[in-house]
C-alpha positions in Angstrom: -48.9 236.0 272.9 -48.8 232.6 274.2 -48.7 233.3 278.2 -45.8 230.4 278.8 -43.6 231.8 276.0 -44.6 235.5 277.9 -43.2 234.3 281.1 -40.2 233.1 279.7 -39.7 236.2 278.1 -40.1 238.0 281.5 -37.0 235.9 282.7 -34.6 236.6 279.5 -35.4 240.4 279.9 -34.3 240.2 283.4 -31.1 238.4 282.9 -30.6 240.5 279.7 -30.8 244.0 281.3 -29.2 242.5 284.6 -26.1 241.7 281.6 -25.8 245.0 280.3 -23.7 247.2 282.8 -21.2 244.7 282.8 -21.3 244.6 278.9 -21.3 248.5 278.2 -18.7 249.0 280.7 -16.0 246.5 279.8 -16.7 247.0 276.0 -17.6 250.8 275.1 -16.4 252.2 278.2 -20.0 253.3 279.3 -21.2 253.2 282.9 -24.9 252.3 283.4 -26.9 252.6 286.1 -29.0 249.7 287.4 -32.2 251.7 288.3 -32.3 252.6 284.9 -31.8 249.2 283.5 -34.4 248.0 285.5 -37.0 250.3 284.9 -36.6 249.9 280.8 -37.0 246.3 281.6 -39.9 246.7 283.3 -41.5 249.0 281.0 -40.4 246.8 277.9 -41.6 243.5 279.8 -45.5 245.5 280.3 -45.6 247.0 277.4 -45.0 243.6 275.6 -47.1 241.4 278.0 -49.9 243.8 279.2 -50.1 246.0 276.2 -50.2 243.4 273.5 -51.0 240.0 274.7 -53.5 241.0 276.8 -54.7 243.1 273.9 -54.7 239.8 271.7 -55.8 237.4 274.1 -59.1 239.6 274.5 -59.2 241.3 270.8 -58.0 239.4 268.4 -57.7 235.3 268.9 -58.4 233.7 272.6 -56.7 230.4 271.9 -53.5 231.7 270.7 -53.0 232.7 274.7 -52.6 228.7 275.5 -51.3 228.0 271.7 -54.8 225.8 271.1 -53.7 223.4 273.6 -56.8 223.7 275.7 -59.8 226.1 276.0 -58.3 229.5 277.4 -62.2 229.2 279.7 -60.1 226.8 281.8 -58.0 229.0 282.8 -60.6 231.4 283.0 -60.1 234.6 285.8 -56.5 233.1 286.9 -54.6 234.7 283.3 -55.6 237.9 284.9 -53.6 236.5 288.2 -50.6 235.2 286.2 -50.5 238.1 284.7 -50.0 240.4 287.1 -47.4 238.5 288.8 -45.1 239.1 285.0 -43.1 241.9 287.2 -42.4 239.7 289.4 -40.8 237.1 287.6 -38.7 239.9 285.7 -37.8 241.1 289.2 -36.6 237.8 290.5 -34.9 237.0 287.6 -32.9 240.4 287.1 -32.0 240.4 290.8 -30.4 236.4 290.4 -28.2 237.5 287.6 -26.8 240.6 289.2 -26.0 238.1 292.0 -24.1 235.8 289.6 -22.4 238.7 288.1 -21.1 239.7 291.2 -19.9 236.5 292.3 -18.3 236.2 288.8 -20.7 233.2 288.0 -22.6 234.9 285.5 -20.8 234.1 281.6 -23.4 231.2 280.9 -25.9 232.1 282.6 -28.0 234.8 280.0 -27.0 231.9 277.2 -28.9 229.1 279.2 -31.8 230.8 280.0 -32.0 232.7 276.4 -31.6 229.2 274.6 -34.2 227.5 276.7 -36.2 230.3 275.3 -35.1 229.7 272.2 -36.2 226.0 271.9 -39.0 226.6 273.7 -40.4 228.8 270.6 -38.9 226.5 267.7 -41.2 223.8 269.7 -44.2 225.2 270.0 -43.0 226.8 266.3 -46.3 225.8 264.3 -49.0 226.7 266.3 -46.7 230.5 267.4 -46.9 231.7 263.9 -50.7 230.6 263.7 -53.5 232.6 264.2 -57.6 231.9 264.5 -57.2 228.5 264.2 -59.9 226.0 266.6 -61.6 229.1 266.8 -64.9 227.6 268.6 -66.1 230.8 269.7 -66.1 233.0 266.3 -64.1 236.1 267.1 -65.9 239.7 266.5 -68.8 237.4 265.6 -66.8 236.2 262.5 -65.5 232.7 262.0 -61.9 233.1 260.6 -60.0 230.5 259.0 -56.6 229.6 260.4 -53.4 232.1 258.9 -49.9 232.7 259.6 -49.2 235.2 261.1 -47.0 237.0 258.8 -49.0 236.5 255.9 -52.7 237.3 256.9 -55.6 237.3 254.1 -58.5 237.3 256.3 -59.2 239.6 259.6 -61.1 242.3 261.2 -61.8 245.0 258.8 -60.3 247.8 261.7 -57.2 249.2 263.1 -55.5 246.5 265.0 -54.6 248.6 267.9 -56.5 251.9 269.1 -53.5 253.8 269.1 -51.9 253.9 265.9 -53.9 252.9 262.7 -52.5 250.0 261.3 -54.6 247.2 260.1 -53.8 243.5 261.3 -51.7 242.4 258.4 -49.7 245.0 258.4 -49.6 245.0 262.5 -48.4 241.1 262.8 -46.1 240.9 259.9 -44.3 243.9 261.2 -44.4 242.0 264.7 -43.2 238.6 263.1 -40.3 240.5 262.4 -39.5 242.1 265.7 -39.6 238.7 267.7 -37.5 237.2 265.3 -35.2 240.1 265.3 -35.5 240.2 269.5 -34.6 236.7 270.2 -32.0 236.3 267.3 -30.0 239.4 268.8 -30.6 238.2 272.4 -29.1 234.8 271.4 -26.3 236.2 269.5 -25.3 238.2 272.8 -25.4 235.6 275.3 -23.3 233.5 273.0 -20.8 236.5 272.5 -20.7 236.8 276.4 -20.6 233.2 276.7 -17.2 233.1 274.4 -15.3 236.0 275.3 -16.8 236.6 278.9 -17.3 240.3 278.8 -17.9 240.8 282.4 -14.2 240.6 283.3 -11.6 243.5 283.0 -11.1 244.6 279.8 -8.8 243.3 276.8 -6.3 245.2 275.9 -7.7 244.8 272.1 -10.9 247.3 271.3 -14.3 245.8 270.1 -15.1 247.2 266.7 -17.7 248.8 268.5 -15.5 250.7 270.8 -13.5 251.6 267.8 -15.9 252.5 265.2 -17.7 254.9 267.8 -14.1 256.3 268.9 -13.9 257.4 265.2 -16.9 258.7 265.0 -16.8 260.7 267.9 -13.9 262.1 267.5 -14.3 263.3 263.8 -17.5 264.6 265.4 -15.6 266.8 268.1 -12.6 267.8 265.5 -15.1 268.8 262.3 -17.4 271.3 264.9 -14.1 273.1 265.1 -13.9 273.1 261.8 -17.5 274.2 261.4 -17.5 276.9 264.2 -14.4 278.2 262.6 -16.4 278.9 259.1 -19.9 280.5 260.5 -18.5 282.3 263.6 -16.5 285.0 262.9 -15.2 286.2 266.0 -13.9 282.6 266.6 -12.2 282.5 263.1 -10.0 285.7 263.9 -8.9 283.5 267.2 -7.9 280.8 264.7 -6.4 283.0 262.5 -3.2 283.6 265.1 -2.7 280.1 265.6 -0.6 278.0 263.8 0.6 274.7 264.6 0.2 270.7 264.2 -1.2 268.5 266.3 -1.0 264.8 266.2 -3.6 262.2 267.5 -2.3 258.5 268.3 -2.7 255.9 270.6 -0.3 253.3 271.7 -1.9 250.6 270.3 -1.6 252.2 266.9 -5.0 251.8 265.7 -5.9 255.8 265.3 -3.7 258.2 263.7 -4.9 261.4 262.6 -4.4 265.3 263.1 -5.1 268.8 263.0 -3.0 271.6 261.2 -3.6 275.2 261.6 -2.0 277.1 258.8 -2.1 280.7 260.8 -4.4 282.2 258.4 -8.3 280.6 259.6 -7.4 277.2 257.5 -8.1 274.1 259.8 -7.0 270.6 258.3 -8.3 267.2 259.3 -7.1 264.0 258.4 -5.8 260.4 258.8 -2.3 259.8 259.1 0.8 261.1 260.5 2.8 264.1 260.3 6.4 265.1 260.4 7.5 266.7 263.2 4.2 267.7 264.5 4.3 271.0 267.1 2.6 268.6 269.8 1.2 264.9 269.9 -1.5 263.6 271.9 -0.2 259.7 272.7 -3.6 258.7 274.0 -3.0 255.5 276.4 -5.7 253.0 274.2 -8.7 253.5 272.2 -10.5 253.1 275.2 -9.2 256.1 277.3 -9.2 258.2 274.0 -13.1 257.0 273.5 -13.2 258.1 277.4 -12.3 261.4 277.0 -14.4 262.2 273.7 -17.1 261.3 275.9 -16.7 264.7 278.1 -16.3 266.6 274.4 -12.0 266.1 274.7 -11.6 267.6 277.8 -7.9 267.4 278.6 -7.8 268.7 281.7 -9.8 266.0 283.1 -7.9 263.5 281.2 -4.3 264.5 282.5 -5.8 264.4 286.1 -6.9 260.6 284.8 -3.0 260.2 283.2 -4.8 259.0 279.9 -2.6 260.3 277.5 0.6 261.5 276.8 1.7 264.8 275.7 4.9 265.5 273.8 5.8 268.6 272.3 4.4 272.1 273.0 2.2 272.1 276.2 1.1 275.6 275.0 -0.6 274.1 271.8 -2.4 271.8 274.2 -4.0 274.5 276.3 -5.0 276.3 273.1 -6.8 273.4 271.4 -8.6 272.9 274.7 -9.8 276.4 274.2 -11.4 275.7 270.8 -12.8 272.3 271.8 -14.1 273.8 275.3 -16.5 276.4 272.9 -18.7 274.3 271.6 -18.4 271.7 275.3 -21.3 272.2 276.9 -19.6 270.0 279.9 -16.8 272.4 280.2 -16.6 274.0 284.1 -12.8 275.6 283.8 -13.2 279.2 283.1 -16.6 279.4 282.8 -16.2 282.9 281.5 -12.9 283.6 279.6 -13.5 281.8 276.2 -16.7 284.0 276.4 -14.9 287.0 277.2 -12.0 286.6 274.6 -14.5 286.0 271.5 -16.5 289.3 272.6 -13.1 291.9 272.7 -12.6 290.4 268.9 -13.2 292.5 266.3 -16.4 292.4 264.7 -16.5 292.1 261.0 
């Protein structure tokens, strides 16, 4: 790829993965580490630079490196020096926006740098998209004509990388499509951050994010109850002896939904509420609820946290942590008594 719109792409990756601690905490209640954003940006930035321009600049069209502003022989032996400084600029630039987000001067700061970007590639639009064209030097000893890159008619009869076999339409269609996707998403995240500054505490009102996944998860955890009841056996007969209802809530009333347990093996799982339910679980807000799906429902770690409420039997509570704690493979409190229980069942 062209090697200026490459170094500005080294800059955006290091203020976006520098912006996504901050963004995963405050909106899905996810903890990130920083080594581990770094190194995926780091990888990413390589791949993409090293792998692939390189891989084009030498393979496919050596103009398209300086976008057919000049012969690529000026720059000659240097690309291979500018080149192997990209970590570096991805370095500098991920280590300047962790200091602005730390000094809480970091909201705009992803959206300037991202936009430059931006206007950078709508300028230099016409000759991006363009590929063989003021092709002096035929490439693979074939003079190509000049073709967009998304609609190729003409190339190198061979697979366009040497690790998967995909031919060079195919390969830069498929690749027209990924940059657009890349910047349009980094944009549209810079300018969500930008307007509702995500790196401060967060609101009391969920993303749609937070709540879609909060849903998901915790039909996920309630339905493997459901599902361990009807293939294991032994754990069915433990179900059989209960009996009770147990409502889910939160007190920002955007998730109601429950579990009864008729007392014969029947499990039902719903939306809505119940009347007088045998116990209800008033979770604090979405978030601590999504918080505590997270560790597979674990309520003993989420009293100790004081993210919910309980109000009604705390016996029905200790029993639904036993169900849920079967299938958690996070679960540390009596390692061996659920085990224990379901083996002096009755086999069938």
């Amino acid at each position: 790829m062209p090697i200026l719109w490459d170094i500005g792409l080294c800059v955006v990756s290091g203020f976006f993965l520098s912006s996504l601690k901050p963004l995963f905490k405050n909106t899905i209640a996810t903890k990130l580490k920083n080594r581990r954003l770094y190194l995926i940006g780091l990888l990413f930035t390589l791949f993409v630079n090293l792998l692939i321009s390189v891989w084009c600049w030498i393979e496919v069209d050596p103009n398209w490196l300086v976008l057919y502003w000049f012969d690529p022989q000026i720059i000659a032996s240097a690309v291979w020096v500018i080149y192997a400084l990209f970590p570096l600029y991805y370095t500098i630039a991920y280590w300047i926006n962790l200091r602005l987000i730390r000094n809480d001067k970091s909201r705009y700061s992803l959206l300037i740098v991202a936009s430059g970007w931006s206007i950078f590639t709508i300028l230099v639009y016409p000759d991006f998209i363009t590929l063989f064209k003021g092709n002096d030097v035929a490439t693979l000893s074939v003079d190509y004509p000049a073709q967009l890159i998304f609609f190729l008619t003409s190339y190198p009869p061979k697979n366009a990388l040497w690790i998967l076999p995909f031919n060079y339409g195919f390969f830069f269609f498929v690749f027209y499509i990924l940059v657009t996707g890349m910047i349009f998403l980094i944009e549209y995240m810079a300018i969500q951050i930008a307007r509702k500054d995500f790196y401060k505490i967060p609101s009391e009102t969920p993303s749609r994010l937070l709540l879609f996944l909060t849903n998901i998860f915790m039909d996920l955890s309630n339905k493997l109850i459901i599902r361990k009841s009807k293939k294991d056996y032994r754990f069915r007969q433990f179900v059989k002896n209960f009996e009770a209802k147990i409502q889910f809530s939160t007190k920002d009333d955007y998730i109601y939904k429950f579990l009864v347990f008729d007392g014969k093996g029947g499990i039902t799982y719903a939306k809505g509420k119940l009347d007088n339910p045998d116990a209800t679980l008033m979770y604090r807000s979405v978030r601590d609820l999504f918080i505590v799906l997270k560790n597979f429902g674990d309520v003993y770690e989420a009293m100790l946290e004081n993210r919910f409420e309980l109000f009604g039997n705390l016996n029905i509570l200790f029993k639904y942590q036993f169900l849920t704690n079967c299938f958690n493979p996070k679960a540390k409190k009596m390692p061996g008594l659920k085990q224990k229980i379901l083996a002096d069942l009755p086999a069938k």
